[in-house]
VMD Tcl script that builds the backbone (N, CA, C; Angstrom):
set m [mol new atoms 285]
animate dup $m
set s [atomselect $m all]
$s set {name element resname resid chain x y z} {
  {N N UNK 1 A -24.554 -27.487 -0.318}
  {CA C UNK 1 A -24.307 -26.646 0.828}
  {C C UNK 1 A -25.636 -26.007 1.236}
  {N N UNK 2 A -26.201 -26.272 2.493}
  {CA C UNK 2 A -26.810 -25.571 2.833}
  {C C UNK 2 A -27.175 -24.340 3.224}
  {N N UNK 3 A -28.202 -23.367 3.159}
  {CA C UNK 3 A -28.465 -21.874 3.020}
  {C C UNK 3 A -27.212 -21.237 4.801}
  {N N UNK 4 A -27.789 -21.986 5.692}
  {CA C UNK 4 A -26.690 -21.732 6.918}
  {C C UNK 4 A -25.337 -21.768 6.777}
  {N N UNK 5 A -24.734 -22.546 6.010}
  {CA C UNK 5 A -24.029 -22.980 5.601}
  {C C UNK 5 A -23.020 -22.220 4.909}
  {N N UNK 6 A -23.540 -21.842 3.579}
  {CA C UNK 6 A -23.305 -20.922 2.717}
  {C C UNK 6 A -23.178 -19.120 3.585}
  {N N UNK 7 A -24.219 -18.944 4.518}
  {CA C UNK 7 A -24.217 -17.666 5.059}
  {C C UNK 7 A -22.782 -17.567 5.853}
  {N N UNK 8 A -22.438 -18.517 6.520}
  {CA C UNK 8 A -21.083 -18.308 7.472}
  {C C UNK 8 A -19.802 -18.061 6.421}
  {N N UNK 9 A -19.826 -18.997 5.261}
  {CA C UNK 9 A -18.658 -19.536 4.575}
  {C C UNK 9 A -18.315 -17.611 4.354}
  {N N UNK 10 A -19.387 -16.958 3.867}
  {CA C UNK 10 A -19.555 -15.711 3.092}
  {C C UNK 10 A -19.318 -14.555 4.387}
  {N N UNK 11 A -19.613 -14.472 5.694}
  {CA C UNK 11 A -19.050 -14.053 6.486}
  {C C UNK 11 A -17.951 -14.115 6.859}
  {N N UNK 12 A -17.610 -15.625 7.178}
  {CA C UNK 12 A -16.039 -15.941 7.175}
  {C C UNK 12 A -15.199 -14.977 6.212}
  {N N UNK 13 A -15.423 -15.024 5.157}
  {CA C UNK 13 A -14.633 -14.566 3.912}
  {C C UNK 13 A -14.786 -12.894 3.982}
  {N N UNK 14 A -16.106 -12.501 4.410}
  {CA C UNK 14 A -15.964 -11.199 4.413}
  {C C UNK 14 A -14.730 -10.829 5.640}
  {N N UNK 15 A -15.108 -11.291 6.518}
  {CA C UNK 15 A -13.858 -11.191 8.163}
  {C C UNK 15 A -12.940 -10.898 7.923}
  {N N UNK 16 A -12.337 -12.227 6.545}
  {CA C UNK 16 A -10.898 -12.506 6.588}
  {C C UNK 16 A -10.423 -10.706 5.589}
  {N N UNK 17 A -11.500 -10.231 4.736}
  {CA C UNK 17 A -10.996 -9.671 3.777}
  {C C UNK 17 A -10.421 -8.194 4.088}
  {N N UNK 18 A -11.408 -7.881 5.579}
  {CA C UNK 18 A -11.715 -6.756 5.856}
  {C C UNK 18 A -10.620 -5.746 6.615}
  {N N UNK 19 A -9.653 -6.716 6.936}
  {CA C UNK 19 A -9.083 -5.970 7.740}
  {C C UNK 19 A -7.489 -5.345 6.384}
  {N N UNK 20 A -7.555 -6.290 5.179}
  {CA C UNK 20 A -7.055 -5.879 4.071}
  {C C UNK 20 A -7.786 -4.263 3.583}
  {N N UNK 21 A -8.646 -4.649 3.888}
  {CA C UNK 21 A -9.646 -3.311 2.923}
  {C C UNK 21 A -9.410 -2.119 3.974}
  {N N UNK 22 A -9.194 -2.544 5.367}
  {CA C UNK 22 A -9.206 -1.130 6.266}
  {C C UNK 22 A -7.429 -0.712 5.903}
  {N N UNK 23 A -6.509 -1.341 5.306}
  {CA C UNK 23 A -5.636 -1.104 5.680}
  {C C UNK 23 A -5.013 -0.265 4.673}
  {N N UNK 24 A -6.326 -0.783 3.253}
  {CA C UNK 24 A -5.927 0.310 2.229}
  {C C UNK 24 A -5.647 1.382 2.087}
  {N N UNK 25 A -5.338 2.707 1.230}
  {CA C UNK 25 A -5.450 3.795 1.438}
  {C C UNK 25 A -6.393 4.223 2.311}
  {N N UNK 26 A -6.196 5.049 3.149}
  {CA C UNK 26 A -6.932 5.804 4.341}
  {C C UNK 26 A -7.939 6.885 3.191}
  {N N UNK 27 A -8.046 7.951 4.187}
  {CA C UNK 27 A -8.521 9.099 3.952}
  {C C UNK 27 A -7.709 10.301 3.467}
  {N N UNK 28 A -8.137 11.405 2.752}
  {CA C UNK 28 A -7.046 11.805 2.378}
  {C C UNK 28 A -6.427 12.674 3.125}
  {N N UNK 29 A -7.144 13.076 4.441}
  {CA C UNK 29 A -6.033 13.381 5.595}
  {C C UNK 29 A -5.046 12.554 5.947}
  {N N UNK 30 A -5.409 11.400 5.953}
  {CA C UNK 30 A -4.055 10.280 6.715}
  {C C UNK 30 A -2.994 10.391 5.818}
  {N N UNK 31 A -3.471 10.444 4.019}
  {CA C UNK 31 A -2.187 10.375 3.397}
  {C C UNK 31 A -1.726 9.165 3.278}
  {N N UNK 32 A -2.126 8.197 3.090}
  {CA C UNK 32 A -1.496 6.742 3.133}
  {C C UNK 32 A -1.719 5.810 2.248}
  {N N UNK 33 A -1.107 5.661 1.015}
  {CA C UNK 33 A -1.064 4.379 0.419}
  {C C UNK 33 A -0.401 2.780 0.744}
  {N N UNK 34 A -1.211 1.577 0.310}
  {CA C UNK 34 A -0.950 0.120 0.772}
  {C C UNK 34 A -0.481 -0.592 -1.050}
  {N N UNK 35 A 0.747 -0.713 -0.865}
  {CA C UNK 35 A 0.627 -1.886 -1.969}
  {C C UNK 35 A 2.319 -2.910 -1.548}
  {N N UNK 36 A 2.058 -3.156 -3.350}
  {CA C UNK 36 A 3.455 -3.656 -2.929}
  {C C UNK 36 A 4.803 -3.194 -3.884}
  {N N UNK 37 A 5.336 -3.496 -3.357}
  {CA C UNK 37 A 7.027 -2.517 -4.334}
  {C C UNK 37 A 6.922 -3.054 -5.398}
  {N N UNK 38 A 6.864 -1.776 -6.802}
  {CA C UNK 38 A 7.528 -3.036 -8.100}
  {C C UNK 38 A 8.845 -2.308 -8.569}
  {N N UNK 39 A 8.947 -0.820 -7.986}
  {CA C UNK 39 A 10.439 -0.550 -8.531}
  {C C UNK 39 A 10.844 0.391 -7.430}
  {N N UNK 40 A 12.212 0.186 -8.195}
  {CA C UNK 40 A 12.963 0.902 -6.879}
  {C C UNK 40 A 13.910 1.891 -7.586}
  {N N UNK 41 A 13.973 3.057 -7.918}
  {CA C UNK 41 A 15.226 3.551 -8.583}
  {C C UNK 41 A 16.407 4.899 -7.661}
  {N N UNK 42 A 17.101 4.294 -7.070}
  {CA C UNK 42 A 17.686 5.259 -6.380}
  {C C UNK 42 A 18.405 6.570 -6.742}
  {N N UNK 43 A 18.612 6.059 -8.267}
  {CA C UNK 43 A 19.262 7.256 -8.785}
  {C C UNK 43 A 18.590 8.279 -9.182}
  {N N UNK 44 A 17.411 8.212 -9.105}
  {CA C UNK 44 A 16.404 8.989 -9.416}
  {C C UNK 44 A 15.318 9.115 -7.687}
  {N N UNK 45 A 15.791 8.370 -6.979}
  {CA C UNK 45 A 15.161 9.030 -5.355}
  {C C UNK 45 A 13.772 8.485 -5.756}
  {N N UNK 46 A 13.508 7.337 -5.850}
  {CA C UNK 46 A 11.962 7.160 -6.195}
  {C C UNK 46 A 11.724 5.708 -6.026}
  {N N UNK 47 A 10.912 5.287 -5.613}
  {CA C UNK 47 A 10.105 4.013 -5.730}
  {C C UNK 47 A 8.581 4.045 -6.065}
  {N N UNK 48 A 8.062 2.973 -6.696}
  {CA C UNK 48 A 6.544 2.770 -6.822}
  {C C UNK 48 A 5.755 1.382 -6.363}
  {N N UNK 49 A 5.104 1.629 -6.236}
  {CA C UNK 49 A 4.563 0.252 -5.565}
  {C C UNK 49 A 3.169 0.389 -6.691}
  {N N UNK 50 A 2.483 -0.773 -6.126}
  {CA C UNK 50 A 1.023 -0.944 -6.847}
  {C C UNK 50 A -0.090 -1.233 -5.936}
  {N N UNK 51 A -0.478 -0.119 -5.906}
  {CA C UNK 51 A -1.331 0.155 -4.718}
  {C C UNK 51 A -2.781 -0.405 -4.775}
  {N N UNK 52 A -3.385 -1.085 -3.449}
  {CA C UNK 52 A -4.294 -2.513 -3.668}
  {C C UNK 52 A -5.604 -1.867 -4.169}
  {N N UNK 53 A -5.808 -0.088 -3.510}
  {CA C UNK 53 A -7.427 -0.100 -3.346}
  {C C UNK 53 A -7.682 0.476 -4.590}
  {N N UNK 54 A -6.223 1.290 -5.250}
  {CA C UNK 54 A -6.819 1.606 -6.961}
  {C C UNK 54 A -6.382 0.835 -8.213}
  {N N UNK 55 A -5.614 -0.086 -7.459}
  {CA C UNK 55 A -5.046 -1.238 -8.620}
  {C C UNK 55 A -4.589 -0.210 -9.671}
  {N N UNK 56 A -3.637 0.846 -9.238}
  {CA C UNK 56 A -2.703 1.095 -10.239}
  {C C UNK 56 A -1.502 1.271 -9.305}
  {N N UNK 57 A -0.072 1.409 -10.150}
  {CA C UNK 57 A 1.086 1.855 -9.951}
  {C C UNK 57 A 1.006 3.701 -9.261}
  {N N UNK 58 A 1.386 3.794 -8.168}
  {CA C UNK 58 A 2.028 5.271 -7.511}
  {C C UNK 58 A 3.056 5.421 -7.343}
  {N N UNK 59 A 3.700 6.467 -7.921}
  {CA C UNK 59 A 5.326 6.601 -7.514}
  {C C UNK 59 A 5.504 7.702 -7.055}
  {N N UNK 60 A 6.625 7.553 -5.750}
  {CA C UNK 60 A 6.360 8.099 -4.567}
  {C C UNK 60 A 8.106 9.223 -4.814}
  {N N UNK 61 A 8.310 10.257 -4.448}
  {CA C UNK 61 A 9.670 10.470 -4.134}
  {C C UNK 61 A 10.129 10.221 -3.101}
  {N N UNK 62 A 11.515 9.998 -2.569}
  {CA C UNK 62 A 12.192 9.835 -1.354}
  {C C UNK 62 A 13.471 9.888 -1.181}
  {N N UNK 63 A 13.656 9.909 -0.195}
  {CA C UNK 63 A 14.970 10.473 0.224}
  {C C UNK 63 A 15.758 9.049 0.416}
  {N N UNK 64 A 17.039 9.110 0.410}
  {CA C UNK 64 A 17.909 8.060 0.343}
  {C C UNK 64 A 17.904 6.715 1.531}
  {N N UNK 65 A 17.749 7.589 2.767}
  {CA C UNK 65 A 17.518 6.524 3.858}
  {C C UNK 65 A 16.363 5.830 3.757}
  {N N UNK 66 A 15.314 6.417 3.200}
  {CA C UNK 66 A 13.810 5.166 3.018}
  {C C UNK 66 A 14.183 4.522 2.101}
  {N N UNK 67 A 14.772 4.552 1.043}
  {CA C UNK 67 A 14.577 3.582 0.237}
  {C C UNK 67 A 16.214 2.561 0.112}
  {N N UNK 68 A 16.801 2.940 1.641}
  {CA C UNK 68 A 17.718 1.707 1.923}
  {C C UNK 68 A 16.591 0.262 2.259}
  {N N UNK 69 A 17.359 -1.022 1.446}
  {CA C UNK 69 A 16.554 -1.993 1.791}
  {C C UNK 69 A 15.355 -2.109 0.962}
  {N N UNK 70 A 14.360 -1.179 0.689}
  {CA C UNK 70 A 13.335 -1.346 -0.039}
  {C C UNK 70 A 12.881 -2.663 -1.414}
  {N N UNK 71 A 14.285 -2.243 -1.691}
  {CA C UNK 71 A 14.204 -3.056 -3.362}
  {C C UNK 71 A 13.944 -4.923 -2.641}
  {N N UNK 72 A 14.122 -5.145 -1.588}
  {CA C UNK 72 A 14.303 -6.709 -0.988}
  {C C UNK 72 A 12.806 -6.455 -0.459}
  {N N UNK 73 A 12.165 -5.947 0.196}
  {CA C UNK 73 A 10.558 -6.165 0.569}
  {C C UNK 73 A 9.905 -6.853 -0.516}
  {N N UNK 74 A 9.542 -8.200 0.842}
  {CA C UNK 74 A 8.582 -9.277 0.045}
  {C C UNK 74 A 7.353 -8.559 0.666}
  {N N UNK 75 A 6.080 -8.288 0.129}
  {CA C UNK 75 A 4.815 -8.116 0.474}
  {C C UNK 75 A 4.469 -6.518 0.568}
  {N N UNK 76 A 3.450 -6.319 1.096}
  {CA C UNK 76 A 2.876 -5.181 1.202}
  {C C UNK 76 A 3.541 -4.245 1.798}
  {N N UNK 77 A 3.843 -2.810 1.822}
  {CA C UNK 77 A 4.144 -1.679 2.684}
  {C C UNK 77 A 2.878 -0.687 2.763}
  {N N UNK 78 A 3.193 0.058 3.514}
  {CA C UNK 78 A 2.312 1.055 4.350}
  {C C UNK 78 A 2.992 2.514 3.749}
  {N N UNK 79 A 2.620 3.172 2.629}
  {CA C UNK 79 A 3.600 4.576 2.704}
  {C C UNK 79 A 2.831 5.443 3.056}
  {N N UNK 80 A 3.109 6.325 3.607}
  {CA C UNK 80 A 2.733 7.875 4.458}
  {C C UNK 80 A 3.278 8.844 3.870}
  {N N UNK 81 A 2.653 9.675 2.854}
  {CA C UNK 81 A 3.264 10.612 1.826}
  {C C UNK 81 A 2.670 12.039 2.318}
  {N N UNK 82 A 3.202 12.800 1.950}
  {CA C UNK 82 A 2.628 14.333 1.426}
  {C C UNK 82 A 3.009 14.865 0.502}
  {N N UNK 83 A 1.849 15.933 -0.390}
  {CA C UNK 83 A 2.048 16.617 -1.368}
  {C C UNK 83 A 3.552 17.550 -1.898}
  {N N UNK 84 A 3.882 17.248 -2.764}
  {CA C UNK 84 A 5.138 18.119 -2.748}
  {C C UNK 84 A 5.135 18.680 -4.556}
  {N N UNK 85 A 4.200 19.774 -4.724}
  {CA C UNK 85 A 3.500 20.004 -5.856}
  {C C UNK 85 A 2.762 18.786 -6.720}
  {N N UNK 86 A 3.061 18.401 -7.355}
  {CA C UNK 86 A 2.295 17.373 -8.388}
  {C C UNK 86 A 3.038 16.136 -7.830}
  {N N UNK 87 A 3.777 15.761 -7.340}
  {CA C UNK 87 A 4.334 15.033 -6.642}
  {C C UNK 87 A 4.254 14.331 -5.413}
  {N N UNK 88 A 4.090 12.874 -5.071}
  {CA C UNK 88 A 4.185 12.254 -3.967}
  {C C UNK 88 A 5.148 11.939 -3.295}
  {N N UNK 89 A 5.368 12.979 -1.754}
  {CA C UNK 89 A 7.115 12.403 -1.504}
  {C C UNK 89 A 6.228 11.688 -0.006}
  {N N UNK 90 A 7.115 10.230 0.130}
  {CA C UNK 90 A 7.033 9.331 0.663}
  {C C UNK 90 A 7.659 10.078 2.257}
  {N N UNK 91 A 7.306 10.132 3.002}
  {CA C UNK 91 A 7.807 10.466 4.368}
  {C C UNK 91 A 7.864 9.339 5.378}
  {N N UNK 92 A 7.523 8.194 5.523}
  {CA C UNK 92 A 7.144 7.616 6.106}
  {C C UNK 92 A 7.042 5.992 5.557}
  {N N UNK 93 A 7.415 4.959 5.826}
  {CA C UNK 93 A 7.276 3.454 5.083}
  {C C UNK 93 A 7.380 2.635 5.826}
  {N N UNK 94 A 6.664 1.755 6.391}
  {CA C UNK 94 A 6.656 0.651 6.878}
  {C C UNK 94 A 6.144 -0.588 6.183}
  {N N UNK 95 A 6.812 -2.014 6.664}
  {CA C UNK 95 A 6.597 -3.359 6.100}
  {C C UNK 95 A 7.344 -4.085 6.989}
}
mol reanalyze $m
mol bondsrecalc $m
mol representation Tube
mol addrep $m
């Protein structure tokens, strides 16, 4: 592979990656974690996902209507939380 060659392949790849990386957790005004669901427990008002930009598990609290449906999401969600003492309550979820 040539040096031109090699420079695009590595741009290309940065392109494709980037708009993953913007979509990660924001800032900590926005409040927003990106991963994907690994549990869902309703009886306890909670789900966690595994969130991409710290590659660990966050578990979020919530109220009953967000986490209708949840446990079936194939892929990534978008949660929009705020502080609720030591606690993350989920306000917000899209996928």
């Amino acid at each position: 592979m040539d040096h031109r060659t090699l420079r695009g392949v590595a741009l290309a790849a940065a392109l494709v990656l980037m708009p993953t990386a913007a979509l990660a957790c924001g800032s900590a005004a926005q409040q927003t974690h990106v991963g994907q669901v690994t549990a869902v427990d309703k009886g306890a008002g909670s789900f966690t996902i595994f969130d991409v930009q710290t590659a660990t598990p966050i578990t979020f609290s919530s109220d009953e209507t967000l986490l209708e449906g949840l446990e079936n999401v194939r892929g990534m969600v978008q949660v929009k939380y705020e502080h609720d003492g030591d606690a993350l309550r989920a306000i917000d979820i899209r996928y």
